[in-house]
C-alpha positions as a Markdown table, in Angstrom:
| # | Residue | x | y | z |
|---|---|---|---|---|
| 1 | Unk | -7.1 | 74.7 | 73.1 |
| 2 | Unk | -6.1 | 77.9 | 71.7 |
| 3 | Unk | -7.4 | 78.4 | 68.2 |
| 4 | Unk | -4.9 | 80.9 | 67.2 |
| 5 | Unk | -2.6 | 78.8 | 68.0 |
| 6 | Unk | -4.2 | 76.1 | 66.1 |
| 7 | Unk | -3.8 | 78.4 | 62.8 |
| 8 | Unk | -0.5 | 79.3 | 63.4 |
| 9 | Unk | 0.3 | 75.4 | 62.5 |
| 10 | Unk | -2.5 | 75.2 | 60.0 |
| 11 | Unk | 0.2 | 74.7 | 56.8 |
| 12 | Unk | 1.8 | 71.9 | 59.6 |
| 13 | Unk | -1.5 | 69.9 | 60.2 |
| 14 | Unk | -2.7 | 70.1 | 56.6 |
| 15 | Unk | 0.2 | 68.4 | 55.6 |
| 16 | Unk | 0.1 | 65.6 | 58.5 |
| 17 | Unk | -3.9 | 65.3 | 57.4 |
| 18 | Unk | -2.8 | 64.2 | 53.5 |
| 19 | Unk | -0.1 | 62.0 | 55.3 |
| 20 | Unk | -2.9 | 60.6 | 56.9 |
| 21 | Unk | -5.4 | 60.3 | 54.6 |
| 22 | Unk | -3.0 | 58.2 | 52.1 |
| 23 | Unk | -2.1 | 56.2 | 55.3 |
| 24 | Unk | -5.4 | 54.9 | 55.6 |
| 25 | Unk | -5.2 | 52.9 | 52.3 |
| 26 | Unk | -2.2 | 50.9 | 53.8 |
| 27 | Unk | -4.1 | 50.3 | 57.1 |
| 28 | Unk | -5.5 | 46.2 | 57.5 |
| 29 | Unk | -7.3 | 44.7 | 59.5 |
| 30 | Unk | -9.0 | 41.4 | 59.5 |
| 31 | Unk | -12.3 | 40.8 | 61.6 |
| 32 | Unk | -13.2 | 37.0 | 62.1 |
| 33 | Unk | -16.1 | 35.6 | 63.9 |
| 34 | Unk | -17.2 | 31.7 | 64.7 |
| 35 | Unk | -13.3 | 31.1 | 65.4 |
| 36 | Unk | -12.0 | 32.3 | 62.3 |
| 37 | Unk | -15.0 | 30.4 | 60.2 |
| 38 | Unk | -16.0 | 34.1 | 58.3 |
| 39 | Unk | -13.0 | 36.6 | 58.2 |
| 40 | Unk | -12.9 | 40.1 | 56.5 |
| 41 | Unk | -10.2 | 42.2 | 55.8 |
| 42 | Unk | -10.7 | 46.0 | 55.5 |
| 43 | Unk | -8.3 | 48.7 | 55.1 |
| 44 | Unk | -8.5 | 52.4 | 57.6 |
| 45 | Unk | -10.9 | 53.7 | 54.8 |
| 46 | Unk | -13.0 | 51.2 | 56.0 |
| 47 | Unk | -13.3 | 49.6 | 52.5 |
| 48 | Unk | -14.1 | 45.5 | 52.7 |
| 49 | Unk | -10.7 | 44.1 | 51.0 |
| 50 | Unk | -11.7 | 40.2 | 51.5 |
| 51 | Unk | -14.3 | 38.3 | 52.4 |
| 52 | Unk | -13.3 | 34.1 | 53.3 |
| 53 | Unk | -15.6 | 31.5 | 55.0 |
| 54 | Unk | -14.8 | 28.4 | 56.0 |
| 55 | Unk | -16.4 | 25.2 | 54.1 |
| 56 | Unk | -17.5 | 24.0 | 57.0 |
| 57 | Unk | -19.6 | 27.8 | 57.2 |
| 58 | Unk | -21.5 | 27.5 | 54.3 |
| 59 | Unk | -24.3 | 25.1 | 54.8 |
| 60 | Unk | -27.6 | 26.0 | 52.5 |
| 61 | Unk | -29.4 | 25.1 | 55.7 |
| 62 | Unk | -28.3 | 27.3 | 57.4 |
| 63 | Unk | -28.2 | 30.5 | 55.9 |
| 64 | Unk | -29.0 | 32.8 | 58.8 |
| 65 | Unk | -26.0 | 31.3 | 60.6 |
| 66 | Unk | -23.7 | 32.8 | 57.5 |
| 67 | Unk | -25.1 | 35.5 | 57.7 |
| 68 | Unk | -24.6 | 36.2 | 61.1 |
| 69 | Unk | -21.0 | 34.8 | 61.1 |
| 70 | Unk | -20.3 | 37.6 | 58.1 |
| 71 | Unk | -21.9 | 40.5 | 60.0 |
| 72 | Unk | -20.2 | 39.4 | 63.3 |
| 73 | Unk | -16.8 | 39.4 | 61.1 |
| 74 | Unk | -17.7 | 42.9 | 59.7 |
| 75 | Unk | -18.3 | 44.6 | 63.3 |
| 76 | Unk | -15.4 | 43.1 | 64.4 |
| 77 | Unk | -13.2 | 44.1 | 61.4 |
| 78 | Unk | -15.1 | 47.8 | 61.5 |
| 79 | Unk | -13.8 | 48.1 | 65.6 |
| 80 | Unk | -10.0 | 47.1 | 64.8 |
| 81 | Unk | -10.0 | 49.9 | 62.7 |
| 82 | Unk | -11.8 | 51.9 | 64.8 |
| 83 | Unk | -9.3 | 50.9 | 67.6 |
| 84 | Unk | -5.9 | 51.2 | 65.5 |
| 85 | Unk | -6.8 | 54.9 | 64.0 |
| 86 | Unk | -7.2 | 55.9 | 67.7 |
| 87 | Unk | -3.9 | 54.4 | 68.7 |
| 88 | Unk | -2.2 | 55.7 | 65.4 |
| 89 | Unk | -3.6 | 59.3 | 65.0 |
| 90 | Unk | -4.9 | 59.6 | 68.8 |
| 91 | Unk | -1.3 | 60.8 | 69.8 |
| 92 | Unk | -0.4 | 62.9 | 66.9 |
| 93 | Unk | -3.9 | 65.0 | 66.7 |
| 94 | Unk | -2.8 | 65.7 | 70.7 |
| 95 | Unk | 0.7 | 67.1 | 70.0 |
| 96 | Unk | -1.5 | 69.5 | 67.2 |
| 97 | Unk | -3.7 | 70.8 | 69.5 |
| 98 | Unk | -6.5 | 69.0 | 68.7 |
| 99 | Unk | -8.4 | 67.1 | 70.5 |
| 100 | Unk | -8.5 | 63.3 | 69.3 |
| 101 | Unk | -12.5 | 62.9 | 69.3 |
| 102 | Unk | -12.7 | 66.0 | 67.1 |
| 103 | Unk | -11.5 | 63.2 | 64.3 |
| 104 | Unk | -14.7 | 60.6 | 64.4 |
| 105 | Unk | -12.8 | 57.7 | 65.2 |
């Protein structure tokens, strides 16, 4: 990676960055654990959009199971995103000149 190179196109990636950054609102995914019994929807900022449980999830009896079920939906939601920024900006960070793990995905 040649960082003069990387300058060069500096005015090129900032613009492709602000793309990027406003694509993220647009971004969703929806995480679901216990067979779709706690789903969350959360957009490439990773902000939580929705939270549903099934009626057949909430059981005051069993409040750790909910809560499980809810974090289980979270991590899942948390590595779609994870997985679609890869594929979406993985590609384009490349043909800049940067390398894609230099983004945090």
């Amino acid at each position: 990676m040649n960082p003069f190179e990387i300058l060069k196109n500096a005015q090129k990636i900032q613009e492709q960055m602000a793309a990027m950054q406003q694509r993220l609102g647009t971004i969703v995914v929806t995480g679901s654990a216990g067979g779709g019994m706690a789903q969350i929807d959360m957009n490439g900022r990773m902000e939580v959009l929705a939270v549903r449980l099934a009626p057949e999830a909430v059981n005051a009896d069993d409040i750790p199971l909910l809560q499980d079920l809810i974090k289980a939906a979270f991590t899942d939601a948390m590595e779609k995103v994870k997985e679609t920024l890869q594929s979406e900006y993985g590609a384009m960070a490349g043909s800049m000149g940067i390398n894609p793990g230099m983004l945090g995905f």
